[in-house]
N, C-alpha and C positions, 0 to 999 in steps of 0.2 A: 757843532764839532762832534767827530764819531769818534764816543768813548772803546774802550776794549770790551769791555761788560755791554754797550749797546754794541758791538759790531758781534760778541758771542753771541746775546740775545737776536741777534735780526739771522743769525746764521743757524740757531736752532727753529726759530720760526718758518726759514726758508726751506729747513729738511722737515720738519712735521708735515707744514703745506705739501710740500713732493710726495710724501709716506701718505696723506690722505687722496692724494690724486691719483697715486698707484693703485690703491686699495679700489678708488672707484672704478676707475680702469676697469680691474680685472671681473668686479659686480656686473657694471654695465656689458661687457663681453659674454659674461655667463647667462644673464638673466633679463637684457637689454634695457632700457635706461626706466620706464615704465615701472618692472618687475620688480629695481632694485629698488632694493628700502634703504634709508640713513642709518638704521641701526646695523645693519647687514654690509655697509660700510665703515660704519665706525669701529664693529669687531673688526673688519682685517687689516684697518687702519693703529687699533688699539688703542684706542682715544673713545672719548666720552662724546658726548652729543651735543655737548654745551660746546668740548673742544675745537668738534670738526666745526658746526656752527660761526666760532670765532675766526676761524679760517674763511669757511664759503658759507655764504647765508642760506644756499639753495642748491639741490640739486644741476639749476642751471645755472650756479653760480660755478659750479665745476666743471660744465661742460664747456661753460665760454674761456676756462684755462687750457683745454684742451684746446679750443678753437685754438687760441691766443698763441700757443706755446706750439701747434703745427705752423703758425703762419710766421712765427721768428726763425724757426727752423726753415723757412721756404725763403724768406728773404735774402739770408744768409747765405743760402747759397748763392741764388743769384748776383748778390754784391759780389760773392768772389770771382762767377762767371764775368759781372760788368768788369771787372780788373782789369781782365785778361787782354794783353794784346791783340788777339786774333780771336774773337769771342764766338764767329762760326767753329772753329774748328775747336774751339776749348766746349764747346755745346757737343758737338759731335762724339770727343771721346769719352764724352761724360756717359753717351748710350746706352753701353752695356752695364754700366753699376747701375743707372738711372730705373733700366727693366727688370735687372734683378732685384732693386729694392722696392718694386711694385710688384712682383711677383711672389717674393718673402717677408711683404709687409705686415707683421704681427698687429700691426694696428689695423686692419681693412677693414675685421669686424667691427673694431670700433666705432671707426667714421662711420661705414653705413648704419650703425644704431645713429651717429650726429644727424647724417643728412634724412633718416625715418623722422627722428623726433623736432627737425628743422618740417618738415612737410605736415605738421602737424600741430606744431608750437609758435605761433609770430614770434617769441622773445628769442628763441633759438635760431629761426630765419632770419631775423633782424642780423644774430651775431654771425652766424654764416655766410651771407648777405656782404658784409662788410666787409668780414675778411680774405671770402675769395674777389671782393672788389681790389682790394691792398694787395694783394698777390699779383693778379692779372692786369695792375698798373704796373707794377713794378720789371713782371715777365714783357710786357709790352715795351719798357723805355730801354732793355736788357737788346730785344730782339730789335727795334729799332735802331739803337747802336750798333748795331751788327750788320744790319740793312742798310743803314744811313736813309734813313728814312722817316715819316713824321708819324712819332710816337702816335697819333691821335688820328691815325686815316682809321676808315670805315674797315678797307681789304686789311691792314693790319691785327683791329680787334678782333677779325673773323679767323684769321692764323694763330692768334695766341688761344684761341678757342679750342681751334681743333687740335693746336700739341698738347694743351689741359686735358682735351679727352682720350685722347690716344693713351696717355700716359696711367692718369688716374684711372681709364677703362678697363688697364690691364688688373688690376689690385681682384677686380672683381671677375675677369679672365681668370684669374689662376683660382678660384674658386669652384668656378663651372668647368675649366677645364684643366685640373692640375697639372697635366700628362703633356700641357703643351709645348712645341720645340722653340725652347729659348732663344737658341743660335740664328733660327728662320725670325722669329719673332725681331730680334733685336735689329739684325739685317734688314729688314724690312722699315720697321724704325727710323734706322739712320738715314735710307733714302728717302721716305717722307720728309724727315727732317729737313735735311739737305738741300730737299724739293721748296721749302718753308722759306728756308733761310738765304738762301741764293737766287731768288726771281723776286 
């Protein structure tokens, strides 16, 4: 039974955890994941070492929250897409937000410090590994519903592929080319897309 004292208690434990996850955030962005130190996290988290500690045992203990907490964010959408009536055309006008939030992804740095120190780390490729498995199941039985078609063909996994890259390529597009035309880009998008989801 959940007391009010355990439900306060679980509700400040769940805002410190968040307060040391930002904190490493913004280290690992400044100084990429290597660089940063636990104490240089724990100042901007404002917590002791014993603190963070009793939260993440490990530096990768934090990055696999990150993983974790991009991949609920990824499902969630999708389950709302699966809802949809007409889940082509609910895909479709998702387009233009979809480019624009790969294009002002304040996280891009982030993830490319994930996927450096995944190419580098088995425990980090292990969680990475996983979760864009969970993802790219889920975009698969998403786009399959939509296709009417079987979740598990070959030419499927090779479509959910390439709208993963298209998508997440842009994050690191607008890096290399900040200056680029959204409007072209997005349009462009929607016909691949379309091209995807209707043959």
């Amino acid at each position: 039974m959940t007391t009010p004292t355990n439900r306060v208690d679980r509700d400040k434990g769940q805002a410190r955890r968040q307060q040391i996850l930002e904190a490493a955030e913004a280290c690992f962005r400044r100084r990429g994941f290597q660089g940063a130190s636990v104490a240089e996290i724990c100042k901007g988290a404002g917590v002791s070492a014993g603190h963070l500690y009793h939260f993440y045992d490990s530096k990768e203990a934090i990055i696999a929250a990150i993983v974790q907490r991009d991949l609920e964010e990824k499902l969630e959408m999708l389950e709302q897409l699966s809802q949809r009536a007409d889940i082509t055309t609910a895909m479709l006008d998702e387009i233009d937000e979809g480019v624009s939030e790969q294009l002002d992804n304040p996280g891009t740095g982030l993830m490319l410090e994930v996927m450096a120190e995944a190419s580098r780390n088995p425990k980090v490729a292990e969680m990475v590994h996983r979760s864009d498995a969970t993802a790219r199941a889920k975009l698969a039985e998403t786009v399959a519903k939509a296709k009417e078609c079987d979740p598990a063909s070959p030419q499927l996994a090779a479509e959910v592929e390439v709208m993963i890259a298209l998508f997440e390529g842009l994050s690191t597009r607008a890096i290399c080319n900040p200056d680029l035309d959204r409007d072209a880009v997005a349009g462009v998008m929607r016909r691949m897309i379309r091209h995807i989801l209707e043959t």
